[in-house]
Each structure stands twice: as structure tokens, then as C-alpha cells.
C-alpha atoms as one frame of an Amber mdcrd trajectory, in Angstrom:
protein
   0.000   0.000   0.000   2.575   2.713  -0.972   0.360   5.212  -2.577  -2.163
   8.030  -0.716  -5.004   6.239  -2.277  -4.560   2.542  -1.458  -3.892   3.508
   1.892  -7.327   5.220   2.545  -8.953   2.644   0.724  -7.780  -0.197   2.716
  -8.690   1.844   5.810 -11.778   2.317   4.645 -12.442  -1.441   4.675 -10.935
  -1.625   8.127  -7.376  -2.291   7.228  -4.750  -0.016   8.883  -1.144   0.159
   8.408   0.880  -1.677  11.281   0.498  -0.713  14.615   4.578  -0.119  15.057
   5.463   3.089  15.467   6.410   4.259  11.848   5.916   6.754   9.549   5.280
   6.035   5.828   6.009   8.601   3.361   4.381   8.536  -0.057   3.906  11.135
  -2.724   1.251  13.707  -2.725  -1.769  12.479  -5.338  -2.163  16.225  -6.712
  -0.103  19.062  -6.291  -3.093  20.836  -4.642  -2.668  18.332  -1.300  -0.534
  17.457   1.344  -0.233  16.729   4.784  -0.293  14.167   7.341  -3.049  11.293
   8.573  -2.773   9.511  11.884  -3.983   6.175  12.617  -3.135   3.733  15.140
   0.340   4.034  16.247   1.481   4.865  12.535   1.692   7.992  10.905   1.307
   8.495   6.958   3.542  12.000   5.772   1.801  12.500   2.129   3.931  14.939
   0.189   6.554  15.653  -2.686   9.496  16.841  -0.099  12.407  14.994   0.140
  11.391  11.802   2.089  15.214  11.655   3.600  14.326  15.756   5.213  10.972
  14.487   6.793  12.506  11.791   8.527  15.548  14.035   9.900  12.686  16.386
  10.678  10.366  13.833  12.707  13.773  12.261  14.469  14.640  16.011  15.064
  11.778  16.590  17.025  11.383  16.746  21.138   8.542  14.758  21.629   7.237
  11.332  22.083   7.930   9.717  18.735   4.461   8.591  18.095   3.445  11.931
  18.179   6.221  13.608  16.426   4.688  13.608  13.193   1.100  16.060  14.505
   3.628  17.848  16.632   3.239  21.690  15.760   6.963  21.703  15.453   7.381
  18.980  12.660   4.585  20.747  11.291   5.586  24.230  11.618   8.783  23.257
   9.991   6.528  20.966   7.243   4.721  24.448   5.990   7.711  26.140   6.265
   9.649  23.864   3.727   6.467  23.580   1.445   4.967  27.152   1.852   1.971
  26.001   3.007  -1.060  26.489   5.144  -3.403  24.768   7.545  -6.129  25.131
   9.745  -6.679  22.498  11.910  -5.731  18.930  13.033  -8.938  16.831  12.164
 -11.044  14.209  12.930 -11.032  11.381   9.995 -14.186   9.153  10.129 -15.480
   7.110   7.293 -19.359   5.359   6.924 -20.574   2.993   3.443 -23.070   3.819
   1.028 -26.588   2.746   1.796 -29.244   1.348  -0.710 -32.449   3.237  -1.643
 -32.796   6.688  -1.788 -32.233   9.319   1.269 -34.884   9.626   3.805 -34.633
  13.482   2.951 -36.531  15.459   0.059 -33.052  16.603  -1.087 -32.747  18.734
  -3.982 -29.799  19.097  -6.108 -28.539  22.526  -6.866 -26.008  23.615  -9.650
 -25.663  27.376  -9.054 -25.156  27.696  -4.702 -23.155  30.947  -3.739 -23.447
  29.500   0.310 -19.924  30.113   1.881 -19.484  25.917   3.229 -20.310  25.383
  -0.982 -17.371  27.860  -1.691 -15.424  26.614   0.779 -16.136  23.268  -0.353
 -15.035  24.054  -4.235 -11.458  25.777  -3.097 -10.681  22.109  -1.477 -12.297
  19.383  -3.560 -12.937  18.533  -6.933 -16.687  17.421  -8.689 -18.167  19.327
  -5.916 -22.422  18.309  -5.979 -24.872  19.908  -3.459 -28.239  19.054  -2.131
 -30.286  21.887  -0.249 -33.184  20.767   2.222 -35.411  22.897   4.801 -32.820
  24.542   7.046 -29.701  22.870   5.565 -27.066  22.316   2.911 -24.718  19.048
   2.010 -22.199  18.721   0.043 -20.124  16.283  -1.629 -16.821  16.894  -3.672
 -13.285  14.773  -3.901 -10.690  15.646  -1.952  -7.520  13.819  -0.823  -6.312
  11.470  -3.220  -9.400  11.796  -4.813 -11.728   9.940  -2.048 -15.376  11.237
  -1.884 -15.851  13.473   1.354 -18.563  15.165   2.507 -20.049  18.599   4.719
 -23.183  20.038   6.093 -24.251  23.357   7.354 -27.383  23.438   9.200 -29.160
  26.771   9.933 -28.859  28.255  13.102 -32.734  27.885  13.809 -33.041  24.636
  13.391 -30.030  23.454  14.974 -30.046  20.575  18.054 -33.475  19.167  16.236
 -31.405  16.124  14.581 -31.370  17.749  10.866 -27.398  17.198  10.950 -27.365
  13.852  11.859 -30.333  13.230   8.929 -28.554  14.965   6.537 -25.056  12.985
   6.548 -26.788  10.033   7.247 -28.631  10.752   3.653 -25.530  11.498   2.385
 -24.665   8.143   2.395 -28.061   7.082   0.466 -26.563   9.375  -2.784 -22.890
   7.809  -2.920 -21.797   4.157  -4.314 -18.105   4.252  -2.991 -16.629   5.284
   1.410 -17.570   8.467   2.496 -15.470  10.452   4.371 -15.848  13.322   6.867
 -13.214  15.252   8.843 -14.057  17.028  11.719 -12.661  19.330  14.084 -12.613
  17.153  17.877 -13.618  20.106  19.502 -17.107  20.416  17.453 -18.268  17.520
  20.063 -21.744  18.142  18.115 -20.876  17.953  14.770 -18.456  14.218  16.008
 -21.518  13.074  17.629 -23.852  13.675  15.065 -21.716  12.246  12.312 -21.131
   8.908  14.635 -24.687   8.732  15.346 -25.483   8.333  11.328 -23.233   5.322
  11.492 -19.512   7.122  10.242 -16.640   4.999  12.255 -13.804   7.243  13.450
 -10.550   5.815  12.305  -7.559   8.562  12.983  -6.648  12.208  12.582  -5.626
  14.330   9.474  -4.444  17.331   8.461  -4.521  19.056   5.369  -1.559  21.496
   3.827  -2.758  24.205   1.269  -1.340  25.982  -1.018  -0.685  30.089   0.468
């Protein structure tokens, strides 16, 4: 499994890279993308740096060497080297499609100016959205090209269990994983997103372009 891709496919069938303690580095799939994902004891360094630097980097730096590699020092020095960006260290959860069609009268919309579409469209590719009562979704490929997905809900409607109906719907419109990330603080968003059956499986984050 030594490409982006293969990596978060097998994952998304439940198979992780080894518990040891390692890092694998593998090229970015797009020069819009890179970054790091966590799982398990095992760290995954996607980007088109030198491979030898990012281990000198990790080994470099003062911290438990399982966490070296989301350490704000190895990643400080990461953006520096690529001149990149981030916002946050994510959440990664994944569900399956379902079969039927969504338990929400969804309706798809080709012309959305709503910010989470925009933001949506500077980050992933094939972006598609669906508009209900009181909420928007989203889908659009991202890393390596896997299918993720986003939701805004309207501030009046919030707490009523529209989130949780619209990602869980989400999955009625797709025929490949889903993926979600998720900052851990947004406790509402990670418990809404588990509730609709997505399984958490490590952390991520994302390097932009400045």
C-alpha cells in the first residue's frame, strides 16, 4: 500500500497500516494536497518533499515519537519547507453507502453561492450539493481523490437532529466510502456524524497551497 489512495482505501475497509510506530512517506496524489493522517500508532507523511528531510525532521523533534509527526513543530517546519497552510488537526471518520434513496426530500442545486459550498469548491474537486429545509450538504473529492462530505445546518433549526439526517442521507446518494473530517472540539458535529453510522478511524491534516 505505498500510494495516498490505497492507503485510505484499505482503511476504509478496516485495514490499517501496522500498529509499530512508523511513519510512511508517499507522494502527494495532486499538487493541490498534502499533509499528514494519523492512525493507530502509525503515521502516513503525504507529500513531494524529500522523504530523507521528513525523517531528519520527525527524528529532530522533542517529543514522544508517536506523536512527532502532529507535533506543531514537525509541522511548523513541514509548511515552512512547502509554503503552506493549515487550519486544523482533524477528525477522519469514514461510513458505506446505503441502498435506496435518502430519507430526505433533497434537492440538487447547480448554481449555490453558500460560503461551506465555496469553501467546499477551493478544497475538492466534482463538488455536488443538495439543499433541504434549514440545511445544505455537500459532496466533492478531496484527498487522493476519495469522496468526502459537509453540512451546514441553519442556526434555527439546529439541536433538532437535521445534521445527523442529513449525513446520514448522504450516504443514500454515494456508491463508494464516504469520508468526513471534523474538528474534535465540534463535540456536536463528532456526535452527530457517529450517530449516522460514520466509524472514526484517525486524525488528518490538510496542507494548502498560500
Amino acid at each position: 500500500m505505498e500510494n495516498l489512495r490505497a492507503i485510505l482505501d484499505a482503511a476504509a475497509e478496516g485495514v490499517f497500516p501496522p500498529a509499530d510506530g512508523g511513519t510512511t512517506i508517499v507522494a502527494q496524489h495532486a499538487p493541490r494536497d498534502a499533509g499528514v493522517l494519523c492512525f493507530t500508532a502509525h503515521s502516513v507523511v503525504f507529500t513531494d518533499e524529500d522523504p530523507r528531510w521528513v525523517r531528519e525532521s520527525l527524528a529532530a523533534t522533542e517529543c514522544d515519537a508517536l506523536s512527532a509527526s502532529m507535533n506543531p513543530r514537525f509541522l511548523a517546519a513541514l509548511m515552512e519547507r512547502t509554503g503552506r497552510t493549515a487550519e486544523t488537526i482533524d477528525a477522519m471518520l469514514v461510513a458505506s453507502p446505503l441502498p435506496g434513496e435518502p430519507p430526505l426530500p433533497l434537492r440538487e442545486i447547480t448554481d449555490a453561492d453558500h460560503s461551506r459550498v465555496a469553501y467546499a469548491r477551493r478544497r475538492r474537486d466534482d463538488v455536488r450539493v443538495w439543499t433541504v429545509e434549514g440545511g445544505v450538504l455537500t459532496t466533492g473529492r478531496g484527498i487522493a481523490g476519495r469522496l468526502e462530505v459537509s453540512v451546514e445546518v441553519a442556526e434555527g433549526v439546529r439541536q433538532r437532529g437535521l445534521g445527523r439526517a442529513l449525513v446520514r442521507a448522504a450516504r443514500h446518494l454515494v456508491a463508494e466510502p464516504l469520508w468526513a473530517q471534523i474538528a474534535p472540539g465540534n463535540a456536536r458535529s463528532v456526535r452527530a456524524f457517529q450517530s449516522a453510522g460514520y466509524r472514526p478511524v484517525g486524525s488528518e491534516i490538510l496542507l494548502v497551497a498560500r
